[in-house]
N, C-alpha and C positions, 0 to 999 in steps of 0.2 A: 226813302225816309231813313236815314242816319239814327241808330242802334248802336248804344253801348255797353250791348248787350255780348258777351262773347260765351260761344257755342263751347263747352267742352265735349261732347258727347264723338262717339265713334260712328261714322255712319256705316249701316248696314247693307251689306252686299253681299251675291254670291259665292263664294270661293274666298271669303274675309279669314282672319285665323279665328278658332274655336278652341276649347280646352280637348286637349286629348283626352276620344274615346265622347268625349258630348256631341251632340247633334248639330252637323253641321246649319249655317241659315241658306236657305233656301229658299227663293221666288221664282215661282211659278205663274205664269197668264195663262186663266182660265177661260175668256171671256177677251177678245179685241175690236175694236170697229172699223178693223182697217181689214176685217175676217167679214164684216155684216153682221158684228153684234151689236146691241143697242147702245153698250157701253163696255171701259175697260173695266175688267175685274182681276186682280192674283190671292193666292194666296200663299201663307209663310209656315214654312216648317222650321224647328229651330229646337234647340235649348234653351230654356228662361234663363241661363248664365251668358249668354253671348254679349260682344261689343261692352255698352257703357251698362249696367245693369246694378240691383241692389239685391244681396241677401238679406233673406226673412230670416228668424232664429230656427224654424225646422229646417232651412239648412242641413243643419248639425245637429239641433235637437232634438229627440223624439220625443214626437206629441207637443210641439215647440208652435207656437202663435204662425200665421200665416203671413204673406205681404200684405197682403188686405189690411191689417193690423198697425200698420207703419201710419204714427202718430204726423201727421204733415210738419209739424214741429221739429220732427227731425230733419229731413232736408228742405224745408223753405227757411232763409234767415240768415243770419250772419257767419261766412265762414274765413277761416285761416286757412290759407293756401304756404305751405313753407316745404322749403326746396331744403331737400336731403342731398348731402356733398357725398356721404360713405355709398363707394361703387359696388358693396355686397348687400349692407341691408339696415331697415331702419333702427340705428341701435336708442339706447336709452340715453346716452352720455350727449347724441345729437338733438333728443329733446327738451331734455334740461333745463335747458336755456330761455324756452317759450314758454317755460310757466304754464301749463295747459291747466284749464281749471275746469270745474262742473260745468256740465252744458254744452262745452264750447263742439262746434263742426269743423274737424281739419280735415284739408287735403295735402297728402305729400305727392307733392312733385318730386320725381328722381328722373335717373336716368332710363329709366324705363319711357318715357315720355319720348326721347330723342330716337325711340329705332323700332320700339313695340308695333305699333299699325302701319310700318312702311313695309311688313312682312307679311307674305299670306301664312308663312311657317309659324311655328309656335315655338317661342324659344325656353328653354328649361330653364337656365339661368335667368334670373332675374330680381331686382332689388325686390326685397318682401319686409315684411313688420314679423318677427324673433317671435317667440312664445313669451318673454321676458319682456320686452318691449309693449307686446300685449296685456298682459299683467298692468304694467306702468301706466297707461292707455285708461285701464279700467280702476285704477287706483284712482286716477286725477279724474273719474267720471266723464271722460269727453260723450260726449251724445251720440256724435256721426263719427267715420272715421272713411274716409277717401282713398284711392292707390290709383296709378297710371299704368294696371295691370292686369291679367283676368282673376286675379287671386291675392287676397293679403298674404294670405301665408307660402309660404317655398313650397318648390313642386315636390323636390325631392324627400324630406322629409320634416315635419314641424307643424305644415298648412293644417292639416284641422284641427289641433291644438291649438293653432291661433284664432281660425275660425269661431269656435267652442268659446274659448276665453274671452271672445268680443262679444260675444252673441249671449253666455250667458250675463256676462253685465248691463244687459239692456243696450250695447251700443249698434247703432245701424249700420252697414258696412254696401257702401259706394266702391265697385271696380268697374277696370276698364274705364278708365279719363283719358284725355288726350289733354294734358299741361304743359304742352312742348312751346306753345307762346302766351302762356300765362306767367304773370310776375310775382313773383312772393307777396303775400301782403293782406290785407281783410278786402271783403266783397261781402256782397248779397248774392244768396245762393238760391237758385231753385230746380229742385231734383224729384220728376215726380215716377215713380216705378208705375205701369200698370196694376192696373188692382185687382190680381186675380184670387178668388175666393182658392186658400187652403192650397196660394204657391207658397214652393221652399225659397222664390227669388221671379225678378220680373225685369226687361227690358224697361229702361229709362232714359228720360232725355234731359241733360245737363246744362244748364247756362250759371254764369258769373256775371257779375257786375260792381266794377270797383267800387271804393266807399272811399269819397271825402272825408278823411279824419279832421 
């Protein structure tokens, strides 16, 4: 059956890259029936940050709402997918132009989309969203905000400032996408994290679906 439905999500595997210093994903078979068990069974060790995932605001905030808490509102519905051209990082002066208003769910596409998951390494460099640009983010009230990374913010230094600055404006933060053959443009979004009671952030699985303007 024919799906026009397009997967963003990162699939998980052993030996995938992880944020340094977090908990690698790990599947284990506990249970086989090619062993004479009745059935297969694994099970997954990991960090709630791995692959395609969403932070909760305890994240960063202490005593800060759980994932459990994440309104569906935020990631099921209408989103903007828009490709960022600057090869360091999402500045202000490349939003501008999209008028981002109340509400709205974006994803940036960067160049992190073209090299990110074809590596088990974890690379330091990489396109991020500024402290400044964050700020701007929570001025125009966007709701969601997306990245094709494990992290909005630079590893080096800035990332939980930006973290912090998304999360206390109520906006919900989507990492780790794969937009490497997504087009700029509006879609129907649906992005649902696990719901785990009193997570700082939870494994999710992403799809898009263009929209007929």
């Amino acid at each position: 059956m024919r799906s026009d439905w397009i997967d963003i999500s990162v699939p998980l595997r052993n030996g995938m890259v992880s944020w340094p210093g977090d908990a690698p994903f790990e599947l284990t078979s506990t249970l086989q029936i090619a062993n004479g068990d009745p059935c297969n069974l694994s099970q997954i060790s990991t960090t709630a940050h791995i692959g395609t995932h969403m932070d909760a605001p305890r994240h960063y905030l202490a005593g800060a709402a759980g994932i459990e808490t994440m309104p569906i509102t935020a990631a099921i519905g209408r989103a903007r997918v828009i490709e960022i051209r600057d090869p360091e990082m999402i500045r202000i002066s490349e939003l501008e132009p999209y008028r981002l208003a109340k509400g709205d769910r974006v994803l940036f596409k960067t160049g992190n989309s073209d090299h990110a998951w074809k590596s088990d390494h974890f690379q330091e460099n990489y396109i991020f969203i500024p402290p400044d640009s964050a700020r701007y983010l929570a001025e125009r009230g966007v709701q969601t905000v997306g990245v094709d990374h494990l992290s909005v913010g630079a590893f080096q230094s800035g990332g939980p400032e930006t973290h912090r600055i998304l999360l206390e404006a109520g906006i919900w933060i989507i990492e780790g996408l794969q937009l490497e053959h997504v087009e700029p443009g509006e879609y129907e979004m649906v992005c649902l994290p696990l719901k785990i009671i009193g997570g700082d952030g939870a494994p999710a699985r992403a799809v898009l679906r263009k929209l007929v303007l």
